[in-house]
N, C-alpha and C positions, 0 to 999 in steps of 0.2 A: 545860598545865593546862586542862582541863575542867572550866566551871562555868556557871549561869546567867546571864540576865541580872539575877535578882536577887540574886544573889549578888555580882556583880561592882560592882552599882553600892550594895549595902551596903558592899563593901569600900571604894569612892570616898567612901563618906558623900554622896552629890547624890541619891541617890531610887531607893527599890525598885518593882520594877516585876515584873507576876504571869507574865509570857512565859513560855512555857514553851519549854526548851531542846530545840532542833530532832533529830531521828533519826539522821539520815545525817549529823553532822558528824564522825563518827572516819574519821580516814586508809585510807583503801584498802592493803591487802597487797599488795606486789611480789613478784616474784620474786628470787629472792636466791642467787648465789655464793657463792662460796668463797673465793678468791686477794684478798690484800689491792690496794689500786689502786697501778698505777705513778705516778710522777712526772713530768711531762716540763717540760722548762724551754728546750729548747732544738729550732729546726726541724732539720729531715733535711735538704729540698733545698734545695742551692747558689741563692743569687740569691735566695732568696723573704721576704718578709717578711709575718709574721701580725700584724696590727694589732686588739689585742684593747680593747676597754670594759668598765669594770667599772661597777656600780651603776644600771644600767635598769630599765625606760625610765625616763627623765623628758622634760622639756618639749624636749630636745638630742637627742631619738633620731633625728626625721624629719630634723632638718637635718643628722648626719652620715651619714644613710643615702642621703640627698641628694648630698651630699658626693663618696660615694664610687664612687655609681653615674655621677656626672660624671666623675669624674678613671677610670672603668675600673677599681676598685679593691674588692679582697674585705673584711671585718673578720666578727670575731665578737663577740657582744655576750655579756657575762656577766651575766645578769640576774636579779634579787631578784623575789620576792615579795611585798613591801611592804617600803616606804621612804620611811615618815612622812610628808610632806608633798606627796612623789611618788603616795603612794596606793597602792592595792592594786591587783597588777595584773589584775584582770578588771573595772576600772573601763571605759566605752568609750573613754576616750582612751587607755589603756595596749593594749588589747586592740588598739586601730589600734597604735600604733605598735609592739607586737610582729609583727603580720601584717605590716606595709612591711618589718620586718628582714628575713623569712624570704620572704617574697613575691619580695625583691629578691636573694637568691641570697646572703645573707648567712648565718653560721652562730648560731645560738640555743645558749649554753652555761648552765651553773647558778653562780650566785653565793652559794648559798642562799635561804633565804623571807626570811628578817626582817634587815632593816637596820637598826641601833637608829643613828638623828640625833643630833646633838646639844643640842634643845630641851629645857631643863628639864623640862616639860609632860609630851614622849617621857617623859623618862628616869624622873620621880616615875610615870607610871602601869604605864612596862614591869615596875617594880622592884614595885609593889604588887600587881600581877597576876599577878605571876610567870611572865613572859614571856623567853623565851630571848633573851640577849644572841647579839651576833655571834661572837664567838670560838668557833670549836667544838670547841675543845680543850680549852675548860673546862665543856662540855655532856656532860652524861654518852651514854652510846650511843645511847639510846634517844630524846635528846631530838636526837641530829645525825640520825639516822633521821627524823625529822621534817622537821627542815628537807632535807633531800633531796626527800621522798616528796609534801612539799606543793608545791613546786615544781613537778617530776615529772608531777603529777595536774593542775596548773593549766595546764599545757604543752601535756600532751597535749588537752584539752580544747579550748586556744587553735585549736593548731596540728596536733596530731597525732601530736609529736614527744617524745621523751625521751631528753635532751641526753647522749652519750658523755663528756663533760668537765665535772667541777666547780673551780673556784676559790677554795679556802675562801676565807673572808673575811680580812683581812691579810695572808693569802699562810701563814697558820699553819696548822699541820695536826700532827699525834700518829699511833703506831701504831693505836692506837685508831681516829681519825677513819679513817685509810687502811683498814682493816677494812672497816668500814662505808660507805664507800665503793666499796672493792670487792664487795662483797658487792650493794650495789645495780646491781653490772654497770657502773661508773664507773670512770673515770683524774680525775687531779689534773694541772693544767694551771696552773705558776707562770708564770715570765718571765726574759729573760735580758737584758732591757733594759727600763726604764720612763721612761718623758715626763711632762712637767708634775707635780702635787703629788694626790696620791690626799685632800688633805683639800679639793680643790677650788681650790687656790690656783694660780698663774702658772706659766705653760708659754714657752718659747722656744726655736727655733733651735739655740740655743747649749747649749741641755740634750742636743745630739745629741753623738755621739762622733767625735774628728777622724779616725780607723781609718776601714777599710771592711769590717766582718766580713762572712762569707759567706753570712750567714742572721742573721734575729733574729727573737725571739718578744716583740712591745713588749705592753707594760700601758701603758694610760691608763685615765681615767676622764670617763664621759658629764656628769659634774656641773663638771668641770673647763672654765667658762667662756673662760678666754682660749685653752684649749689648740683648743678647737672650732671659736671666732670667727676665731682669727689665725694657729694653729703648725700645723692639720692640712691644710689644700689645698696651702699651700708643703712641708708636710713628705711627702707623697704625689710631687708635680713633682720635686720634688729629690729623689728618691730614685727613680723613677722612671730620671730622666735619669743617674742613675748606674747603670742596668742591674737594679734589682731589682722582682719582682715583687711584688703586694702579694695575698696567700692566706690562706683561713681556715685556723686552727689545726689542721682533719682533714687539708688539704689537706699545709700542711706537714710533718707528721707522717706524710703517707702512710696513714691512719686513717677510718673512717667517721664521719661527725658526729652520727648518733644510734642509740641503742641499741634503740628503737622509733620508726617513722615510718607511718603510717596517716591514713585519715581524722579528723579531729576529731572527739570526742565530743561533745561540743557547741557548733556554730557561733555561736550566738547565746549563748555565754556572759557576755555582760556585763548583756543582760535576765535571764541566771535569775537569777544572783548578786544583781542588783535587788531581783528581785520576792519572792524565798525570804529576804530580808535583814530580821529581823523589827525592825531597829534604824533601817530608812528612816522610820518616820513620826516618828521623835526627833532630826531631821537639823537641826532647825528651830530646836529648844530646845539645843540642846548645841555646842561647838565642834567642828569639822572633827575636828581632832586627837585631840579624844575619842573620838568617832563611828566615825572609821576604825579607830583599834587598839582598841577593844572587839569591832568589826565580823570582825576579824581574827582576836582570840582567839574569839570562838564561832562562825562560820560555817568558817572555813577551816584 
C-alpha cells in the first residue's frame, strides 16, 4: 500500500503532516522466468551439514558469525527486511552486520522483507496500514512479488548480491507462492532437521537426534537466545568430531548461492536511506516503533 505521510498518519489519528510523497519509492522490475521454484529440504553431499538462521540480522548475528568463523564452520543466514524492533535493514548496524555475514564467506539467503513481531503496537499499526503479514500464502501474487523484490533491491544495494534461495516464512508456501518464486529465478529452501524453538524459546543438546544421518539441512533461529549462547559452539565440536562438515545450503546442494552478484549499488547505503528518509526529523516526537514501520511503508 502506497500512500502519504499524510495520509498514513490521518489513518493513526496522531497528526497530518504536508510531506510530499517521495518519486522513486515503487519497486524496481526484475527479470522474471518461467518454471515454478523447486523445493529442497534435504543436502546431496555425504558428511555435510548446512546450518541455516532464520530472522536477521539482529543484535546475535556478529556473535554467531564469530562463532562460526572460530570453530571453521559455514552457515547461511535467511534474512528479513525488517523486523520491528530489529529495524530496518539499511539501518548502519544492520548494514554491518550483513556485510560481516557475506564478508566472512558465509551465504546471504531471503526470508522475505517484513517480519510482523508480536508487539501489540507492531500488530494495531501493520493491520491499519495495511501492511502484509508474514505468511505468504495468504498474500495475494502480487503482494509475495514484493516481499521478494524488496529484499532483492535492498541486497543488492548492500552487497551486490541476489540470493538463489528463499525460505517462506513458517516453512509455508502454495503453488502460487512457488510460481512466483520461480519466476523471480528462486528455489525454496525448507529443512529436514530444526534446533531450538523458532519463537525464540530454549534450545539443548538433547533436541539432537541419537541416529547419525548422512547429511542434514538444520533451521534455527538468530533470535533464539539460549540456542546461540550455549547449544551452537558445542553443537558445531560435536558434530564436527563425529566427521561432519558444516556447508552453506549452495554448497550442499551442489548450487550456486546467488542469482546475481556484482558490485554494490550503493556502498554507503545506510547514509542515503538516512538522509532521503523524510520521517528522520520526527524521530524525536514519535516512538521507535512507529517511526520505523511507517519509514518502511513509504520509503522501501
Amino acid at each position: 500500500m502506497i500512500c502519504s505521510i499524510r495520509t498514513i498518519f490521518a489513518l493513526l489519528s496522531l497528526l497530518s503532516l504536508a510531506t510530499a510523497l517521495p518519486s522513486d519509492i515503487q519497486n524496481r522490475d526484475v527479470t522474471w522466468g518461467k518454471a515454478k521454484a523447486k523445493v529442497y529440504r534435504h543436502c546431496v553431499d555425504k558428511h555435510a551439514i548446512a546450518l541455516t538462521f532464520n530472522d536477521g540480522p539482529t543484535k546475535w548475528t556478529n556473535t554467531i558469525v564469530d562463532a562460526l568463523n572460530k570453530e571453521k564452520a559455514k552457515g547461511t543466514f535467511f534474512v528479513n527486511g525488517h523486523r520491528g524492533k530489529d529495524g530496518c535493514i539499511y539501518s548502519d548496524e544492520n548494514v554491518q552486520r550483513i556485510k560481516h555475514v557475506y564478508e566472512s564467506g558465509h551465504e546471504i539467503a531471503s526470508h522475505a522483507w517484513y517480519a510482523l513481531q508480536s508487539s501489540p503496537v507492531t500488530v494495531y499499526l501493520t493491520h491499519l496500514i495495511a501492511r502484509e503479514h508474514k505468511d505468504l500464502t495468504s498474500l495475494p501474487k502480487s503482494n509475495v512479488k514484493t516481499q521478494l523484490t524488496k529484499l532483492d533491491t535492498a541486497l543488492e544495494k548492500i552487497l551486490g548480491v541476489k540470493p538463489a534461495f528463499v525460505r517462506p516464512p513458517f516453512d509455508k508456501y502454495d503453488d502460487d507462492v512457488l510460481d512466483v518464486i520461480g519466476k523471480n529465478a528462486q528455489d525454496v529452501v525448507i529443512h529436514d532437521f530444526q534446533v531450538g524453538n523458532d519463537n525464540g524459546g530454549t534450545a539443548s543438546l538433547s533436541d539432537e537426534p541419537s541416529y547419525k544421518p548422512k547429511n542434514a539441512l538444520v533451521a534455527s533461529q538468530e533470535t533464539d537466545e539460549v540456542f546461540v549462547k550455549e547449544v551452537l559452539v558445542p553443537l558445531i565440536k560435536q558434530s564436527q568430531a563425529n566427521g561432519y562438515n558444516f556447508v552453506t545450503v549452495a554448497d550442499c546442494l551442489n548450487k550456486k548461492p546467488y542469482v546475481i552478484k556484482k558490485k554494490p549499488e550503493h556502498p554507503n547505503v545506510s547514509q542515503l536511506h538516512s538522509s532521503s528518509n523524510p520521517l528522520t526529523s520526527y524521530r524525536n516526537f514519535f516512538p521507535q516503533e512507529i517511526v520505523a514501520l511507517l519509514s518502511d511503508a513509504i520509503l522501501w
